[in-house]
C-alpha positions as CSV (number, residue, x, y, z in Angstrom):
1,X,15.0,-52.9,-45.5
2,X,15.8,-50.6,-48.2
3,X,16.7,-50.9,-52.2
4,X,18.1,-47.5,-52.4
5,X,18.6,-46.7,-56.1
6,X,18.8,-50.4,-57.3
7,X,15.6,-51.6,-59.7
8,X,14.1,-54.7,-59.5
9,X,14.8,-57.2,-62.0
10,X,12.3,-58.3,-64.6
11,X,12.2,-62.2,-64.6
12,X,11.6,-63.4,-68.6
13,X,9.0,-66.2,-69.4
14,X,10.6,-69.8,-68.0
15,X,12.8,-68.3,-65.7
16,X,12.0,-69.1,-62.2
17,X,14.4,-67.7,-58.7
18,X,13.9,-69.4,-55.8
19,X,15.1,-68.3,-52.2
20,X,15.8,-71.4,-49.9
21,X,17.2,-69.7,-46.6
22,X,20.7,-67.8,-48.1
23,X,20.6,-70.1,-51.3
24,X,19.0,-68.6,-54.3
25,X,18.6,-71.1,-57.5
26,X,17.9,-70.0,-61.0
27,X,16.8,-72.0,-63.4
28,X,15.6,-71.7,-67.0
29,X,15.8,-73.3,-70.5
30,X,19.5,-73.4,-70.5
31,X,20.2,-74.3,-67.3
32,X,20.4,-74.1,-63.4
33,X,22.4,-71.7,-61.3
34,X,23.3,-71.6,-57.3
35,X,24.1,-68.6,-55.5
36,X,24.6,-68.3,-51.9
37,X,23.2,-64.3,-50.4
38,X,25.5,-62.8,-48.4
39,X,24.8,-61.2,-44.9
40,X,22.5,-58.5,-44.6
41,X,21.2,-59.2,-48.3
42,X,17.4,-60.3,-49.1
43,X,16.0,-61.0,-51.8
44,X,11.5,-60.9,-52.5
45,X,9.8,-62.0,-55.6
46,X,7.2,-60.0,-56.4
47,X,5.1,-60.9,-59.5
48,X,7.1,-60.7,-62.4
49,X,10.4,-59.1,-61.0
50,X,13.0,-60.1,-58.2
51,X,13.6,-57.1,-55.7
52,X,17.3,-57.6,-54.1
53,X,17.4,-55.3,-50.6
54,X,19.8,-54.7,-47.7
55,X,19.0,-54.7,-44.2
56,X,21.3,-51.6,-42.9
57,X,23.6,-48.1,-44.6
58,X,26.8,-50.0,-43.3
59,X,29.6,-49.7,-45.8
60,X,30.4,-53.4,-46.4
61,X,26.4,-54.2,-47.0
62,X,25.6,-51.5,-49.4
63,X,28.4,-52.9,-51.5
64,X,27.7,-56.1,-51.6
65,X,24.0,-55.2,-52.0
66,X,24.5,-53.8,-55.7
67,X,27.2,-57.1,-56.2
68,X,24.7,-59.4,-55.3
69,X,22.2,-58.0,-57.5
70,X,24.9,-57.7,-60.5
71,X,25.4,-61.5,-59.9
72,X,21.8,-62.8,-59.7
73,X,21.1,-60.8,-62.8
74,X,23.8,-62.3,-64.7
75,X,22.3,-65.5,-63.5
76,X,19.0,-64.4,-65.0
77,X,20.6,-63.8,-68.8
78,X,22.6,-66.2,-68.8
79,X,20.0,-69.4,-67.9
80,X,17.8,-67.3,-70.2
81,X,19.9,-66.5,-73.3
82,X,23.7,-67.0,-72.2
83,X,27.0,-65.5,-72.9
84,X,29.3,-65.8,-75.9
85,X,33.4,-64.5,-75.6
86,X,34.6,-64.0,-79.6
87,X,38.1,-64.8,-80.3
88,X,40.3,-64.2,-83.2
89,X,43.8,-65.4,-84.0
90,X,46.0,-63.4,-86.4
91,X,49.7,-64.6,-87.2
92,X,50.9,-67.0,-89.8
93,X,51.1,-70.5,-88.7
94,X,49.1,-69.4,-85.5
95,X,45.7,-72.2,-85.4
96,X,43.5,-73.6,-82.6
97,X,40.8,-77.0,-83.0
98,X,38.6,-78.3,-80.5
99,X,40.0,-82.1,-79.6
100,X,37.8,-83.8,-77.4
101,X,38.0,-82.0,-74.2
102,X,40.9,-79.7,-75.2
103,X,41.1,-76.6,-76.8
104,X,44.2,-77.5,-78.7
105,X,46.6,-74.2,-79.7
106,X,49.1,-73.9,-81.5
107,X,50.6,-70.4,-81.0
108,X,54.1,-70.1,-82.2
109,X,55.7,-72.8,-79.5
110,X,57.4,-75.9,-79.8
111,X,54.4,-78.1,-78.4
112,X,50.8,-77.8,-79.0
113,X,48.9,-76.3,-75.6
114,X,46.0,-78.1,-74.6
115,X,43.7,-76.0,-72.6
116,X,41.0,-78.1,-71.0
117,X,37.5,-76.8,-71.7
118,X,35.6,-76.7,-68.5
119,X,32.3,-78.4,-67.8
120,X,29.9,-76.2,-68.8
121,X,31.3,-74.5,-71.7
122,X,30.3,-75.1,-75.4
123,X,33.6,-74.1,-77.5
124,X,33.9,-73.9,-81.1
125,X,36.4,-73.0,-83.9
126,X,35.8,-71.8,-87.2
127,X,38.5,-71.3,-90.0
128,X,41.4,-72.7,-87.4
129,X,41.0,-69.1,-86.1
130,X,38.1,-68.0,-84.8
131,X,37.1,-69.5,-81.2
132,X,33.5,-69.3,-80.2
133,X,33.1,-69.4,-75.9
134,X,29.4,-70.3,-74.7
135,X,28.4,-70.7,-71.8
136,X,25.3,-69.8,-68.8
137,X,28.5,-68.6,-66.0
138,X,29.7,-65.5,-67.0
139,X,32.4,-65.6,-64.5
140,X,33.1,-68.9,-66.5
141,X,33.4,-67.6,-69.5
142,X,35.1,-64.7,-68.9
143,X,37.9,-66.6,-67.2
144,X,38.1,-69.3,-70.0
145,X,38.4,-66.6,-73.0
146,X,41.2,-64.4,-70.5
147,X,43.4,-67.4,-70.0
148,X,42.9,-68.3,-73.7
149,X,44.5,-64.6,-74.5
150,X,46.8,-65.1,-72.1
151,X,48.9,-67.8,-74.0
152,X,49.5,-65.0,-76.6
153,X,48.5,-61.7,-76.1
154,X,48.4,-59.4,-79.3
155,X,51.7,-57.7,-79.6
156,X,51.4,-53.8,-80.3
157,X,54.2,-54.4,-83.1
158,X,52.8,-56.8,-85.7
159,X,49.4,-57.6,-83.8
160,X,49.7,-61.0,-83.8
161,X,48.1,-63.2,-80.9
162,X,45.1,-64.1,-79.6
163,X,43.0,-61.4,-79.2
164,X,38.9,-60.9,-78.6
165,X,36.7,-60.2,-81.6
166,X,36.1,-56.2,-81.8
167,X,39.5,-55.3,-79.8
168,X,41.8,-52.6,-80.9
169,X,45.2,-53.2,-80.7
170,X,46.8,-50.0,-80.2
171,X,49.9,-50.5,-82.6
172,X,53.6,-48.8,-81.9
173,X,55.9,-47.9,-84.9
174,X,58.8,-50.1,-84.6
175,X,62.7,-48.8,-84.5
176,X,63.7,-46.1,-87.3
177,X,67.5,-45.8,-88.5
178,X,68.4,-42.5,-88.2
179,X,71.5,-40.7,-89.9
């Protein structure tokens, strides 16, 4: 077995992993995770920490040995302390609202979109403009912000869209008249 170059994960307090054959479960105050090691992967506890280690040099298993050890430390923060995607939406007459279990948009069309909000996720707007995605997955997250975007990505022109909180848009200079 070796754990060339990877560190061993520090567990915080009320987390607990636990290894039943390939299946690793972590649970903590905000929830419970599954995870299923692949081939060639282990995974010890020892004390305070999770070690993840691979049983041979062979391409394929050295790279998923520092993909599983990515995953079951994002499982760690996020049953722990979670994740949080910031979005922002600039353009006049551009708004979102939470109905139900729909993010409801309205981005410029001629219908509202209704995005459903998966189970899981805890999504809020404030100001009709600023959506808040929370979540413990965050694969989940990530992919529920992205498609968000994607309904109305910012335009380098004007800048308006749906954008996340903190991007740069990098902005073009639109067409001159010359003589």
């Amino acid at each position: 077995m070796s754990r060339v170059g990877l560190k061993p994960i520090t567990l915080p307090e009320k987390v607990a992993v636990k290894l039943d054959g390939r299946n690793v479960t972590v649970e903590g105050p905000k929830g419970k995770l599954d995870f299923t090691l692949p081939e060639g992967i282990s995974l010890k506890n020892e004390d305070n920490s999770v070690v993840v280690s691979r049983a041979s040099e062979q391409r394929q298993v050295r790279a998923l040995h520092g993909t599983a050890r990515s995953l079951i430390n994002n499982m760690i923060h996020g049953v722990s302390q979670g994740f949080v995607k910031d979005l922002e939406i600039h353009g006049v007459g551009l708004r979102a609202a939470v109905k139900g279990k729909d993010l409801d948009l309205s981005l410029g069309r001629s219908h509202p979109l209704l995005h459903p909000i998966p189970a899981g996720l805890t999504v809020t707007v404030n100001e009709n403009t600023k959506i808040k995605v929370e979540g413990i997955d965050k694969q989940l997250v990530g992919q529920f912000a992205a498609e968000v975007r994607g309904y109305y990505p910012p335009e380098p022109y004007k800048g308006k869209g749906v954008r996340y909180a903190g991007e740069h848009i990098r902005r073009k200079e639109g067409k001159s008249v010359g003589k």
